[in-house]
C-alpha positions, 0 to 999 in steps of 0.5 A, spaced: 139 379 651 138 387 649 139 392 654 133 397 655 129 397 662 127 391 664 135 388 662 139 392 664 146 388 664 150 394 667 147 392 674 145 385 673 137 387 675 135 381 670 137 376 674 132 374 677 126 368 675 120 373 671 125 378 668 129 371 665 129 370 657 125 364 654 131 361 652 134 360 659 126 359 662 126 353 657 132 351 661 130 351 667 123 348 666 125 342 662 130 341 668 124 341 673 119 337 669 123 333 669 126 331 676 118 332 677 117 326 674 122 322 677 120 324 684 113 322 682 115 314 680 121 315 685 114 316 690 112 310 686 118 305 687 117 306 695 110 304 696 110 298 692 117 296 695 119 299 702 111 301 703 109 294 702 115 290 707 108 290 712 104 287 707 099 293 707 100 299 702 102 305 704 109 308 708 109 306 715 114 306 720 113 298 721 116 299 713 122 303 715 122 297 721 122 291 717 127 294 712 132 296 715 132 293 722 129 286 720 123 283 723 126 276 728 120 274 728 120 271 721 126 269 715 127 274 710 123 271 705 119 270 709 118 277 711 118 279 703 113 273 701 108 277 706 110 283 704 113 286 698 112 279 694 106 278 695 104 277 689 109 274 686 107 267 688 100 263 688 098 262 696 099 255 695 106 256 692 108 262 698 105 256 704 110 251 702 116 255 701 115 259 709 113 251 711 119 249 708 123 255 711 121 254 718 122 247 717 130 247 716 129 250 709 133 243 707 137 241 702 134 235 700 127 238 700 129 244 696 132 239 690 125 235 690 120 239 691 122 247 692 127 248 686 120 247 681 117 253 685 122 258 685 124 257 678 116 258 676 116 265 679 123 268 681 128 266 677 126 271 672 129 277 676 133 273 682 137 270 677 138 276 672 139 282 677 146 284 680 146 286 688 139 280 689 140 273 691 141 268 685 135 264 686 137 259 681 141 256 687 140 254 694 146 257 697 143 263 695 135 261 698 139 258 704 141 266 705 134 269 705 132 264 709 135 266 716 132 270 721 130 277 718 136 282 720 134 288 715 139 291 711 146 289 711 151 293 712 153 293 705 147 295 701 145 301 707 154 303 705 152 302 697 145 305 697 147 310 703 153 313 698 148 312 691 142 317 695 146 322 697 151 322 691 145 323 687 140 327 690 144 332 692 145 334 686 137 334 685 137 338 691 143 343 689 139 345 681 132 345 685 137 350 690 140 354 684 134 355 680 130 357 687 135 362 689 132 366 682 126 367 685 123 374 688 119 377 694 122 372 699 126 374 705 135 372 704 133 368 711 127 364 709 131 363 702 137 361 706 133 356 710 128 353 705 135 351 701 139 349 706 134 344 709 133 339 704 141 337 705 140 337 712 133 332 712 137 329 706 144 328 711 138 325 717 135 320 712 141 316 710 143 316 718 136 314 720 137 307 716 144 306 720 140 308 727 134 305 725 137 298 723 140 298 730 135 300 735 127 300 730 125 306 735 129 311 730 125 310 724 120 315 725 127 319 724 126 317 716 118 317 716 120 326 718 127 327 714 123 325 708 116 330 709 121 334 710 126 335 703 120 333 700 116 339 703 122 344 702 123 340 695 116 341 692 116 350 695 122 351 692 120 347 685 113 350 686 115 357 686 120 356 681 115 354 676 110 360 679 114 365 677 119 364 672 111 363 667 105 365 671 108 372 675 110 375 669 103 376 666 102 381 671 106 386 666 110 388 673 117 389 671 122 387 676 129 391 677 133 387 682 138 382 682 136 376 686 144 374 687 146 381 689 141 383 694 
């Protein structure tokens, strides 16, 4: 990096976003692209999984409802079969699985008639992937047979730990880069950094709250609107101005850490 008026590394006044060479540009974009896109089929996962638990595309709070506090209408696959699996079987299959269900979900009636179907269209994932029910036996069907209870406590414990161990790392670089960025006030950046922590900290608590009383799933529908808005501000920003500011010729003398 050469020192003349526009890097001065006496003073630290080419710290900040559009004074930053292409090098660490290239850095820092290729770190947004790509967490962008993973936001994107992150998007994309919950609409199919979590946004279909009503049976109706789209997030609703019945969704995070039946997600994480059960529905004690139904069985849970019951639930799943109306929901997020509904494609995953004819509706002829999908009838004689809920009436077997709601019948007592036998064990004679399973090795002679309900085995068949769930090996036609389960097995291939419910026999392979670690953390769902083992569909290749009836101990395993029996399970998602009760009324549905929601999320256990062991996979809200595991996915709870996961999501905050992984995400704030995301929300941490998102942060850093953005903390770069030029022509906003220190308490607007202070707090447009800190929220997606804070909305991250109320989302994973909604889950708990809400599998225990359903009227706290509007907390997880808001905690996300909210991480996302910040999340896209500061990634939008970043963007901005590390490759569409500096066309404006405009030099910028100030060391963003520093002020």
């Amino acid at each position: 990096m050469r020192k003349d008026q526009n890097y001065d590394l006496s003073n630290g006044a080419w710290l900040n976003l559009p004074s930053l060479n292409l090098t660490v540009k290239s850095l820092f974009t290729g770190y947004l692209l790509t967490i962008g896109l993973g936001a994107i089929l992150a998007s994309a996962q919950i609409l199919v999984t979590h946004g279909m638990a009503d049976g109706k595309l789209g997030l609703s709070v019945d969704d995070i409802v039946f997600s994480y506090h059960g529905d004690p209408a139904n069985s849970k696959i019951e639930t799943k079969l109306n929901g997020s699996m509904r494609d995953k079987a004819s509706s002829a299959d999908k009838l004689k699985i809920i009436k077997w269900v709601r019948a007592g979900a036998s064990e004679e009636q399973w090795e002679s008639q309900i085995k068949n179907i769930f090996y036609t269209n389960c097995v291939s994932c419910h026999s392979m992937i670690p953390g769902i029910p083992d569909f290749t036996q009836y101990e395993g069907v029996k399970n998602v047979a009760q009324i549905d209870e929601g999320a256990s406590t062991t996979s809200l414990t595991r996915v709870s730990h996961i999501h905050i161990f992984a995400i704030s790392f995301i929300f941490f670089f998102n942060g850093l880069i953005f903390s770069l960025a030029v022509g906003f006030k220190q308490w607007f950046k202070i707090m447009i950094i800190f929220l997606p922590f804070f909305f991250l900290t109320v989302d994973v608590f909604s889950w708990w709250l809400t599998k225990l009383d359903p009227s706290f799933a509007w907390m997880t529908i808001i905690s996300g609107i909210g991480y996302n808005l910040c999340s896209i501000t500061t990634w939008g920003t970043s963007i901005y101005q590390m490759w569409i500011l500096p066309m404006s010729r405009k030099s910028y003398r100030v060391n963003t850490w520093t002020e």
